[in-house]
Backbone as a printed PyTorch tensor [residue, N CA C, xyz], in Angstrom:
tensor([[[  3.1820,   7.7170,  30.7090],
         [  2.4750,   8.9740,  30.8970],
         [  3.3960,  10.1160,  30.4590]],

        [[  2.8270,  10.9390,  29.6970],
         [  3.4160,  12.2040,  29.2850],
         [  3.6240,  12.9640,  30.0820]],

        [[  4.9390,  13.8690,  30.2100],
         [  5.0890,  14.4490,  31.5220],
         [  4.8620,  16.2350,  30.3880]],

        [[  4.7160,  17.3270,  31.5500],
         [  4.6000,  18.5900,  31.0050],
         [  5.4180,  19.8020,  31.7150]],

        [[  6.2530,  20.4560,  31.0720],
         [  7.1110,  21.2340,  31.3300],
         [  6.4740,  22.1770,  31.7700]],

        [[  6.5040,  22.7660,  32.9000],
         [  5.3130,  23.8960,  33.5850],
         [  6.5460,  25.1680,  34.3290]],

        [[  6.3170,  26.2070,  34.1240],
         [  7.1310,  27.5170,  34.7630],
         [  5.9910,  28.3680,  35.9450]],

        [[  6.9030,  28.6740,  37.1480],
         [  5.9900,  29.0220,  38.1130],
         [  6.7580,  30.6620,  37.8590]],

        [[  5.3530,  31.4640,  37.6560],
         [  6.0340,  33.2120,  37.3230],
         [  5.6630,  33.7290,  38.5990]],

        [[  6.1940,  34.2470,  39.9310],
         [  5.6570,  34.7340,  40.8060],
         [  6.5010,  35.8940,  41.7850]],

        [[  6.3290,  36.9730,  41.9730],
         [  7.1140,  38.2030,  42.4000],
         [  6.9590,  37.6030,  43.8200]],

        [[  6.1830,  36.7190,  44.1930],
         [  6.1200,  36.7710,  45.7720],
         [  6.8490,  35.3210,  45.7370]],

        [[  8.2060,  35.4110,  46.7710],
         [  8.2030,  33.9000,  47.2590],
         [  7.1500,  32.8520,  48.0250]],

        [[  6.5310,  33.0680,  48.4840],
         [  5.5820,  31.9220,  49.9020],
         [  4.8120,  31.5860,  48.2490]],

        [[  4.2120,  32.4250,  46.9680],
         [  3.5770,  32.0000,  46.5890],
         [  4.4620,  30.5890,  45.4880]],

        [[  5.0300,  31.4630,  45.3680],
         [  6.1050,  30.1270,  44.5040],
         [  6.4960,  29.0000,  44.9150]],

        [[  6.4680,  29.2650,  46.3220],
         [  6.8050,  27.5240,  47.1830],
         [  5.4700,  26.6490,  47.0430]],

        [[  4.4260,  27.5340,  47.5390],
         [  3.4160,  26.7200,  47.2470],
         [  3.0550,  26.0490,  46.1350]],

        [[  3.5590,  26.9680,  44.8750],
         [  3.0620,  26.0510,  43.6450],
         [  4.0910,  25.1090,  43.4940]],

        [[  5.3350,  25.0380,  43.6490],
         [  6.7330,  24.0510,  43.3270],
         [  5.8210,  22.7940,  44.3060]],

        [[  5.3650,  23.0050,  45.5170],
         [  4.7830,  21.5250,  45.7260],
         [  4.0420,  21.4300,  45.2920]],

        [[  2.8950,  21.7350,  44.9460],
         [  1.7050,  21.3930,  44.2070],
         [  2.2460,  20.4100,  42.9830]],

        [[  2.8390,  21.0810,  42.4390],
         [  3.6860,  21.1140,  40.9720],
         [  4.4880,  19.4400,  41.2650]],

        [[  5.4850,  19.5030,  42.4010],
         [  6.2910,  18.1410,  42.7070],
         [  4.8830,  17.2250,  43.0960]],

        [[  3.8460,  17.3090,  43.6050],
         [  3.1560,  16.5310,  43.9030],
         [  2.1640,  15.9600,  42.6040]],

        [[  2.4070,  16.1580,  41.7140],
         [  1.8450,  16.2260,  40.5550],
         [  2.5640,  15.3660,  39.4220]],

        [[  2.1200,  13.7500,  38.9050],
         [  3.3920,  13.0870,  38.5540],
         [  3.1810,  13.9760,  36.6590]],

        [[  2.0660,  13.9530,  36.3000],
         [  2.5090,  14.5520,  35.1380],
         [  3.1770,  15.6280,  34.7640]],

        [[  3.5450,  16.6630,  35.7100],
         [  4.5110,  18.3940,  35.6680],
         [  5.5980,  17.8490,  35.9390]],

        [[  6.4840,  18.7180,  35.3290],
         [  7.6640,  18.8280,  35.7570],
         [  8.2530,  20.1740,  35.7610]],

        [[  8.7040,  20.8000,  36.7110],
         [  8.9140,  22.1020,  37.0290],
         [ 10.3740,  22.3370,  36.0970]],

        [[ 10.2600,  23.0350,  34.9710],
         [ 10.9280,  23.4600,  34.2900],
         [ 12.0220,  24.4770,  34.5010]],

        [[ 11.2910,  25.7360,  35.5370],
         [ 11.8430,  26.5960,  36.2640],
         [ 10.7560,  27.4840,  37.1140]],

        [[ 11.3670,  28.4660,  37.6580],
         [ 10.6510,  29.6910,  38.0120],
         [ 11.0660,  30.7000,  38.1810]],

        [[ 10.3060,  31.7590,  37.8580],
         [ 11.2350,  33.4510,  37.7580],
         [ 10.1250,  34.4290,  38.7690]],

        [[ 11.0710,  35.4430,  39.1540],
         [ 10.3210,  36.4960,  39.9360],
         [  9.8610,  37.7210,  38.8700]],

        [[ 10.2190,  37.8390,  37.4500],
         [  9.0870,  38.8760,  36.7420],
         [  9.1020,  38.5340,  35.1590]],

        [[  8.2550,  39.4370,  34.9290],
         [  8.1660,  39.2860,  33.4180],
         [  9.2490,  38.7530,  32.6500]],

        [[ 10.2320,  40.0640,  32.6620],
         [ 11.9010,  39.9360,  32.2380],
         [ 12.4760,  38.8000,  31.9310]],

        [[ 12.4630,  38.1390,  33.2480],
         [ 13.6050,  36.6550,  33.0670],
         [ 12.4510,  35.5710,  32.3860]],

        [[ 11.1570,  35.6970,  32.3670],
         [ 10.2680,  34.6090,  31.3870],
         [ 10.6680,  35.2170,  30.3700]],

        [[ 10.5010,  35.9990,  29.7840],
         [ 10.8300,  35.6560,  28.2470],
         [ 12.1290,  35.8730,  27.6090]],

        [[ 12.8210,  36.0110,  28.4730],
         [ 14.8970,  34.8700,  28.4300],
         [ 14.8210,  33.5630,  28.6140]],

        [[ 13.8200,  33.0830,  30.1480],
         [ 13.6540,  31.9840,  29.9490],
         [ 12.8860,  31.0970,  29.0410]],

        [[ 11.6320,  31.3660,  28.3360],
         [ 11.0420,  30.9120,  26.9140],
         [ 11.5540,  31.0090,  25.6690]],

        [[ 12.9520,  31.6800,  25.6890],
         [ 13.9390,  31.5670,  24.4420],
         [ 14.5160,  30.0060,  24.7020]],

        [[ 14.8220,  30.2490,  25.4510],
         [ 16.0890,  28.8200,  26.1200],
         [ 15.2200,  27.6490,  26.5530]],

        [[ 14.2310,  27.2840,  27.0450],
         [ 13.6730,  26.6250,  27.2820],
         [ 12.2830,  26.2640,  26.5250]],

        [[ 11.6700,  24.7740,  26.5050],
         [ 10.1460,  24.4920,  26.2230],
         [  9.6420,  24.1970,  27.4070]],

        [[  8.3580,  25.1600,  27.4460],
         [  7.5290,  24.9780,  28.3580],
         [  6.4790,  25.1380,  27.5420]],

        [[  5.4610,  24.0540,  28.3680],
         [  3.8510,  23.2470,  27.9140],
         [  2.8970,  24.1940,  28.5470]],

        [[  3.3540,  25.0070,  30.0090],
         [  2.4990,  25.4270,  30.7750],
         [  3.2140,  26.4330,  31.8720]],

        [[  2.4420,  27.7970,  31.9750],
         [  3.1580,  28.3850,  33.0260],
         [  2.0390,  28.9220,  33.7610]],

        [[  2.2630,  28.9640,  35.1990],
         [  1.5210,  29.4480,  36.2800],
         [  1.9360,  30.7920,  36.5540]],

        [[  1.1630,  31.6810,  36.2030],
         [  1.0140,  33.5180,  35.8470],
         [  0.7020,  34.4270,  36.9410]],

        [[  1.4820,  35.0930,  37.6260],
         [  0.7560,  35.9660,  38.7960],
         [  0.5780,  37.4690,  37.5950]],

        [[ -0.2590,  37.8830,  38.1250],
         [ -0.5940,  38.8100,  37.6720],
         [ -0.2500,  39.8250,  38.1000]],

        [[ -0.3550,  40.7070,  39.6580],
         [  0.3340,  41.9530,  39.7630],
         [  1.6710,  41.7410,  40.2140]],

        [[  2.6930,  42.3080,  39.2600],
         [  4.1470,  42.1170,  39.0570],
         [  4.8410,  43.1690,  39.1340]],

        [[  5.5410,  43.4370,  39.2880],
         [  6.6640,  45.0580,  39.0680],
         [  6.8170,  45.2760,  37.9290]],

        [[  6.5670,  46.5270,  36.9820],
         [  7.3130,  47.0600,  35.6290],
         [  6.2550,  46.0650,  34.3140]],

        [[  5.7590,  44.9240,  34.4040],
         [  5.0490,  44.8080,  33.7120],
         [  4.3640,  43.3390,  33.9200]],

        [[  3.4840,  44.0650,  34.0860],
         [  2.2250,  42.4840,  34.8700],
         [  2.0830,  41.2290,  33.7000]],

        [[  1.4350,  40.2600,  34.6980],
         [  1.1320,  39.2110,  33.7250],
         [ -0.0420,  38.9800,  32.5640]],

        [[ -0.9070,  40.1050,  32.6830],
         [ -1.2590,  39.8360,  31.6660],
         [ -0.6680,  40.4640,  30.1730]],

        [[ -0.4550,  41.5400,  30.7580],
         [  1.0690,  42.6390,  29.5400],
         [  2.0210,  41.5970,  29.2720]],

        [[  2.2880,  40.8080,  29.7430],
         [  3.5530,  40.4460,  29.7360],
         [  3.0610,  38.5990,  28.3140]],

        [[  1.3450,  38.9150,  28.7570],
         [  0.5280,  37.5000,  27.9250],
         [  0.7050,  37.8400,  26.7890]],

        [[  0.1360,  39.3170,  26.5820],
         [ -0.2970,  39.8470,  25.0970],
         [  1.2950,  40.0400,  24.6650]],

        [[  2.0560,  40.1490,  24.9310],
         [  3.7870,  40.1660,  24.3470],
         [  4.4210,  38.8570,  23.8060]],

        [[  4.0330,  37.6560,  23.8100],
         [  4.1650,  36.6600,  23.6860],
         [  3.8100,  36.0390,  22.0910]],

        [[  4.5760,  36.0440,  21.2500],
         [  3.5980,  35.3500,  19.3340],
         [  3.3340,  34.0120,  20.1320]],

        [[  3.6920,  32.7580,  20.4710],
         [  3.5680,  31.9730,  20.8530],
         [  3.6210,  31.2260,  21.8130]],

        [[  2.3360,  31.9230,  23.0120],
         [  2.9290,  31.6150,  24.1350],
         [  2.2360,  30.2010,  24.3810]],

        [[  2.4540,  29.7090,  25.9790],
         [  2.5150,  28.2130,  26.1080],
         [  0.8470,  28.0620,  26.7060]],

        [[  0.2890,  27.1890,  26.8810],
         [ -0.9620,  27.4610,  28.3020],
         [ -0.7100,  28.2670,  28.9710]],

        [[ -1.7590,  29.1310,  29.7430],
         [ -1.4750,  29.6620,  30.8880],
         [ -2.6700,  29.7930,  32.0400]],

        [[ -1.7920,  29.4200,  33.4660],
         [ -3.2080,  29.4040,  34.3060],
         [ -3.0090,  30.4090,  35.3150]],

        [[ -3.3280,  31.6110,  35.4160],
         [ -3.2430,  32.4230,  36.0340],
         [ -3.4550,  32.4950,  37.3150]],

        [[ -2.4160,  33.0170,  38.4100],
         [ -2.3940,  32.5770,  39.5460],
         [ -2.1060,  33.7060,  40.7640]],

        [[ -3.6990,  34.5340,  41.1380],
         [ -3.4960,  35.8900,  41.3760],
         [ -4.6400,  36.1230,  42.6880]],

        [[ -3.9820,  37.1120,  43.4190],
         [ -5.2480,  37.4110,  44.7150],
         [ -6.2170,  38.3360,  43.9320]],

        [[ -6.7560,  38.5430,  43.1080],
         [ -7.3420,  40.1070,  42.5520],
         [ -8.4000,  38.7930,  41.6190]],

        [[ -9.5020,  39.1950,  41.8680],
         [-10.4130,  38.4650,  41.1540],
         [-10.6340,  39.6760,  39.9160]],

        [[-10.8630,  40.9680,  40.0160],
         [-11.2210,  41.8230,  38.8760],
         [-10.5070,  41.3570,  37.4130]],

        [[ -9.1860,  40.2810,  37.3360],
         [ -8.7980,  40.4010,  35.8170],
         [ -9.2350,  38.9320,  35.4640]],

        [[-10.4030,  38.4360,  36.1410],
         [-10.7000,  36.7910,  35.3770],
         [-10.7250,  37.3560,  34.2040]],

        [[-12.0220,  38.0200,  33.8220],
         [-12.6820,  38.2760,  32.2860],
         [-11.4850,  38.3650,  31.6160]],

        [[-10.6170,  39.6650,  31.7180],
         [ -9.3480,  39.8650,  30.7020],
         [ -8.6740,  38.8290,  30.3820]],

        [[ -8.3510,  37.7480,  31.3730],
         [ -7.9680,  36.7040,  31.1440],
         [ -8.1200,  35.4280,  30.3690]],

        [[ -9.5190,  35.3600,  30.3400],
         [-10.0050,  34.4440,  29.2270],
         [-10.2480,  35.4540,  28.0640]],

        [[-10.1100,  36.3670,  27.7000],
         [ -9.9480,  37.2190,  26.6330],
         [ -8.8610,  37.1590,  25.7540]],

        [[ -7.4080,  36.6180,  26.6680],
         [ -6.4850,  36.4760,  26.2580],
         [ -6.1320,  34.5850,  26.3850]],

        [[ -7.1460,  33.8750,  26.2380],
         [ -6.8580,  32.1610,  25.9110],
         [ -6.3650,  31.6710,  27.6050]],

        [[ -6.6970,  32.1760,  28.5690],
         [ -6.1550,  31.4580,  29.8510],
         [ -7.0800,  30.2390,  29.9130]],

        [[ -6.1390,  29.0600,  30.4190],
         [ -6.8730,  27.9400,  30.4410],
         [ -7.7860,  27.6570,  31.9640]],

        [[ -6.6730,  28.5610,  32.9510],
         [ -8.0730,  28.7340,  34.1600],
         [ -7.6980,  30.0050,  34.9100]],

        [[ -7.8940,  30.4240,  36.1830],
         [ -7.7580,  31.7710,  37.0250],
         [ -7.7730,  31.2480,  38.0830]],

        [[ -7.1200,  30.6780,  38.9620],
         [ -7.0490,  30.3360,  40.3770],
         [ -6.4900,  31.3850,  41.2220]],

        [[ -7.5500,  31.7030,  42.3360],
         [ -7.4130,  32.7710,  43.3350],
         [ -6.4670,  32.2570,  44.7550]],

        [[ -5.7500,  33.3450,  44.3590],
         [ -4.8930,  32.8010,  46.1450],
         [ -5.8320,  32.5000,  47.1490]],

        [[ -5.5190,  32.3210,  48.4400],
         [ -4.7020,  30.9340,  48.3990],
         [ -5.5570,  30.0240,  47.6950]],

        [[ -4.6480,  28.9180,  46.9230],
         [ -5.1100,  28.1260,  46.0770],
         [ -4.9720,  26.7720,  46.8720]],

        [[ -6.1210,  26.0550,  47.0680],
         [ -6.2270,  24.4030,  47.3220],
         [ -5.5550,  24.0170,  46.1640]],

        [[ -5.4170,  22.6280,  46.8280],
         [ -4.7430,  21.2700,  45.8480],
         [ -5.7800,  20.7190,  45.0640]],

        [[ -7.0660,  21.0750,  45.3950],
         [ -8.1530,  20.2650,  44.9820],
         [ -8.2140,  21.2970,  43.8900]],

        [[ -8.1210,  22.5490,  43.7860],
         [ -8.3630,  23.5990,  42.7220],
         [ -7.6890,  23.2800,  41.6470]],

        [[ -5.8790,  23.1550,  42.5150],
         [ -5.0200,  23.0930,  41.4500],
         [ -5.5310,  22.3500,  40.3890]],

        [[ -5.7170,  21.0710,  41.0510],
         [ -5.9210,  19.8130,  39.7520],
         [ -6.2980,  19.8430,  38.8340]],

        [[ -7.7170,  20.5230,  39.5540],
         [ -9.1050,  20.8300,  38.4190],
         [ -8.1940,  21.9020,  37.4450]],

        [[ -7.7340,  22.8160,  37.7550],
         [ -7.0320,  23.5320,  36.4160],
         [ -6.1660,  22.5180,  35.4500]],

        [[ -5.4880,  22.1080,  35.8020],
         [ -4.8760,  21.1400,  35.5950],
         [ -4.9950,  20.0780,  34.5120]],

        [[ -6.2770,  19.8060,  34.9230],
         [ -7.2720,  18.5450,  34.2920],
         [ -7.7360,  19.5270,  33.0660]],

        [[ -7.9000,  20.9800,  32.8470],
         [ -8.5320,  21.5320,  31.9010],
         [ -7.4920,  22.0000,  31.0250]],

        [[ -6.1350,  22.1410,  31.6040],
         [ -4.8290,  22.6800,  30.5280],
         [ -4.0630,  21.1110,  29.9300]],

        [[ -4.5820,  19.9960,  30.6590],
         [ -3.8880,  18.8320,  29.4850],
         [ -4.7930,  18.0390,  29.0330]],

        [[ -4.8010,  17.3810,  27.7420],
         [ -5.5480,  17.0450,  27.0070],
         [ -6.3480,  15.5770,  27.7890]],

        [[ -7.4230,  15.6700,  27.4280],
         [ -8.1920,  14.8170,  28.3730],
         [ -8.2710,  13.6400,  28.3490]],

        [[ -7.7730,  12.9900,  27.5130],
         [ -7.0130,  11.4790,  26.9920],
         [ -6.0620,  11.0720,  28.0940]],

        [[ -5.2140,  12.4420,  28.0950],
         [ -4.0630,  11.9640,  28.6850],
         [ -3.9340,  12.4630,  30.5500]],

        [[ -5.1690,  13.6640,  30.1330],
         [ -5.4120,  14.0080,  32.1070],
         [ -5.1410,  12.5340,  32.6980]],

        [[ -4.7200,  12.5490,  34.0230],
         [ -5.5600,  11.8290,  35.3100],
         [ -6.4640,  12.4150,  36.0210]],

        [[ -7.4790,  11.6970,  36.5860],
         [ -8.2440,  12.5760,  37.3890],
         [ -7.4830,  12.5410,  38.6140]],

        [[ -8.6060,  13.5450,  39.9760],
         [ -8.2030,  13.4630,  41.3300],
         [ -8.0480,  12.1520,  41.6790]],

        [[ -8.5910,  11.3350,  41.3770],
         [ -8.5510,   9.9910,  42.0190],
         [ -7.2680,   9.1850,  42.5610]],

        [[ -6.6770,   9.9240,  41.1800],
         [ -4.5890,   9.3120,  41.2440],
         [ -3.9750,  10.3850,  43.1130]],

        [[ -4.7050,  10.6740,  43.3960],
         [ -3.5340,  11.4220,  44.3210],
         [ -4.4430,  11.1850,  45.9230]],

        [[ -3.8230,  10.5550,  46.6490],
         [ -4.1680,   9.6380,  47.4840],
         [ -4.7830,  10.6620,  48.7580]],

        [[ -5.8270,  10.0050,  49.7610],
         [ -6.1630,  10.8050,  50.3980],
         [ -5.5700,  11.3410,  51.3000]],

        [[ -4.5780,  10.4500,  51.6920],
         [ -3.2300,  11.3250,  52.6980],
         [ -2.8440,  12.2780,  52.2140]],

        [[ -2.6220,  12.8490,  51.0320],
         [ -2.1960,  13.9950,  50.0470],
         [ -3.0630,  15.1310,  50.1840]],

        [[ -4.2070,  14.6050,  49.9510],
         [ -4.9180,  15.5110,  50.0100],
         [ -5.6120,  16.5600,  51.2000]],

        [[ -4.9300,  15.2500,  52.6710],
         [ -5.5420,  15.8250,  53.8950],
         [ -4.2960,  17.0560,  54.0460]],

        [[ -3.0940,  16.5830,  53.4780],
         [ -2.3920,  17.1680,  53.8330],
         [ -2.1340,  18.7390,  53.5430]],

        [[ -3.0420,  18.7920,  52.2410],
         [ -3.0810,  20.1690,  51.7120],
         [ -4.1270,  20.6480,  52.1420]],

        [[ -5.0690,  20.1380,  52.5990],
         [ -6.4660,  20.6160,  53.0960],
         [ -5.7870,  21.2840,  54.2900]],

        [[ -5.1050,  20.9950,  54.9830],
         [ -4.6470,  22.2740,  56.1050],
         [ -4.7670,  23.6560,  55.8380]],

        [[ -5.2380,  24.3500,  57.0170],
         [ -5.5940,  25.6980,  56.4160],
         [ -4.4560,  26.7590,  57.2060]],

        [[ -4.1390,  27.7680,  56.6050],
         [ -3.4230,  28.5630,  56.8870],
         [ -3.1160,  29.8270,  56.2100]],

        [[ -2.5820,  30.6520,  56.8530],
         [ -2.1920,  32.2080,  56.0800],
         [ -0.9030,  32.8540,  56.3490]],

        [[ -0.4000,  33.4700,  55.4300],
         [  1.2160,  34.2300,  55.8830],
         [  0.7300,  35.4130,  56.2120]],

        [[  1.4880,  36.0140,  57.2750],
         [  1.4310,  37.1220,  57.4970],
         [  2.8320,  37.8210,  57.6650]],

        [[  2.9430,  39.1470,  57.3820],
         [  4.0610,  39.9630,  57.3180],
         [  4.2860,  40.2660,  58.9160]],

        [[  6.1750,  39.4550,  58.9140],
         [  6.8440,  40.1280,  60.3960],
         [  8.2650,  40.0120,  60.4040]],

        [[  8.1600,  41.0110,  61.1330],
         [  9.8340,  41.7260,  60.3090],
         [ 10.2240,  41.5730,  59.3250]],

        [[  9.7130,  41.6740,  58.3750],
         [  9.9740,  41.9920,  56.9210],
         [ 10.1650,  40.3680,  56.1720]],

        [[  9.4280,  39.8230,  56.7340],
         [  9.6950,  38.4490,  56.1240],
         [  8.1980,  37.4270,  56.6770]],

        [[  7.9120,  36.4760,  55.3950],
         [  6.4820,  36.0050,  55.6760],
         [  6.3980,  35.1620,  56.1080]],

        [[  5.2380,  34.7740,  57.2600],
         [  5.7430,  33.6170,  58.2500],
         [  4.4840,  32.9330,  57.4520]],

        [[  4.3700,  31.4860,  57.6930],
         [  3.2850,  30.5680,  57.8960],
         [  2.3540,  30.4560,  58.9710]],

        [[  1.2520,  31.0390,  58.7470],
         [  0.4880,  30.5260,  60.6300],
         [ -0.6350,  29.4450,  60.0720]],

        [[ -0.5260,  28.4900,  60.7510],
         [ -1.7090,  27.2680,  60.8950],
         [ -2.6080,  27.9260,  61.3620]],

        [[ -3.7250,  27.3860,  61.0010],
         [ -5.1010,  28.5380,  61.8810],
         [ -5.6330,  27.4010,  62.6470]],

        [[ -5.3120,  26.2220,  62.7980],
         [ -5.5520,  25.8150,  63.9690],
         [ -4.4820,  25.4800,  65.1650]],

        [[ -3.4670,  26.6290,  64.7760],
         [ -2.3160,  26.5230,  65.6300],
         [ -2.8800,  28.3960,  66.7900]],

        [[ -3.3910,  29.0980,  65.9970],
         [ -3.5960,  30.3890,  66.6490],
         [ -4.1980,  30.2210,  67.9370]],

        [[ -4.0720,  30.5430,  69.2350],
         [ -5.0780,  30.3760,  70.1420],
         [ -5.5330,  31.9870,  70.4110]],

        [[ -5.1790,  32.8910,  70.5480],
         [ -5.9680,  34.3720,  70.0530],
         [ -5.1390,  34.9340,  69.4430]],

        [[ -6.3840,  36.2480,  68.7540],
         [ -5.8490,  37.3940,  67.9110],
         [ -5.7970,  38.5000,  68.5270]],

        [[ -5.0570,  39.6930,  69.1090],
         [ -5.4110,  40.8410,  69.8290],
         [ -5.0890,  42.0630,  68.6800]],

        [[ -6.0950,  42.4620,  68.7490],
         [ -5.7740,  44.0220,  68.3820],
         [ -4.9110,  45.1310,  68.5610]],

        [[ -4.0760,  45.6260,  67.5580],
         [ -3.1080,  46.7760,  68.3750],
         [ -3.1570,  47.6060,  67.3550]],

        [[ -4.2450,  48.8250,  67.3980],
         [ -4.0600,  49.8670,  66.3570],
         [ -4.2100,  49.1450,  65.1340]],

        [[ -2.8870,  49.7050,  64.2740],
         [ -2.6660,  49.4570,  62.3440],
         [ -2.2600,  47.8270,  62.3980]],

        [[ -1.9760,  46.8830,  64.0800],
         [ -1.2310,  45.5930,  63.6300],
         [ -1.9120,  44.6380,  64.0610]],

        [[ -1.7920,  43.8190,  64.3670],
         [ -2.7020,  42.5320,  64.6910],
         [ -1.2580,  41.4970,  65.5090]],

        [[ -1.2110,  41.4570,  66.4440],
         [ -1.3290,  40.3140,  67.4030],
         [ -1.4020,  38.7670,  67.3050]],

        [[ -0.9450,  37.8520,  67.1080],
         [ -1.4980,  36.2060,  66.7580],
         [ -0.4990,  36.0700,  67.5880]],

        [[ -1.4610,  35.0140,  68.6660],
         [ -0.4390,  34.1210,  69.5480],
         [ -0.8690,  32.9010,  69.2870]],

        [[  0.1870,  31.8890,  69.1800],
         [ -0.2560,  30.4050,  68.9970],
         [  0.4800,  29.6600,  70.1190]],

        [[ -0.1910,  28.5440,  69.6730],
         [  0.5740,  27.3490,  70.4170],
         [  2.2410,  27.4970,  70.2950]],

        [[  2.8990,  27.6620,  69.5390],
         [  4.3550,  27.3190,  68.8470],
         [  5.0730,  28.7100,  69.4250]],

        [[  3.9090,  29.5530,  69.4060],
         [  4.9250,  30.9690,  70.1770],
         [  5.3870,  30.8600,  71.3690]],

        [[  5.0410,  30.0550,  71.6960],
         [  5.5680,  30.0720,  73.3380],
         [  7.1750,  29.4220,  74.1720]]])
């Protein structure tokens, strides 16, 4: 099986972890690298081949799709952004899919399955259902003290209101 050199572009860390597993859970990728902006991708696409890069779109100093149209030869790209308003622009500029935060494992694939050639795709079938329960967990980060936590949402037992903040007590807080 052909393996594919894939770059995760993302200004936010929590989102970059998430794709590096997706990505390790995935036997055809191989995580080539990952950068926090425009800048260091195209230092890193001098020095490196990459087959495929996963694109956030709002970035500091120059977003991902500015950063698409700058490219003579750029690689696949599957764009990987909370802002649904730039699908269209995106397939304007050859994106092979637009996956909206938070992104399932079941999503990933399907992009996946549409950026490698279909001879050589696997389907979902290759990735076992323990895998899949495992990403099916649902959850959200939220900002505290300046750093993003993970909350399970079936770990929350209430939410209280306070003014501009929000409150989550779980099981684990205690």
């Amino acid at each position: 099986m052909q393996t594919y050199n894939c770059l995760i572009v993302d200004d936010e860390p929590p989102a970059r972890e998430i794709l590096k597993r997706y990505v390790a859970s995935t036997p055809m990728l191989h995580l080539a690298g990952e950068c926090n902006n425009a800048f260091e991708v195209i230092t890193f696409l001098h020095n490196e081949n990459v087959d495929l890069i996963f694109l956030d779109i709002q970035m500091p100093q120059l977003n991902g799709l500015e950063l698409l149209r700058t490219l003579a030869n750029p690689p696949k790209v599957i764009f990987t952004t909370a802002f649904e308003h730039h699908a269209f622009e995106s397939y304007e500029l050859d994106a092979v899919d637009y996956l909206l935060k938070p992104i399932k494992f079941e999503r990933f694939i399907k992009a996946i399955n549409k950026a490698i050639p279909s001879k050589e795709a696997e389907q979902p079938d290759h990735v076992s259902n323990e895998l899949l329960s495992d990403w099916a967990e649902n959850f959200l980060y939220f900002r505290s003290e300046r750093k993003m936590v993970k909350v399970i949402l079936q770990d929350i037992l209430y939410i209280e209101s306070l003014k501009d903040y929000v409150k989550i007590v779980t099981d684990k807080s205690r």
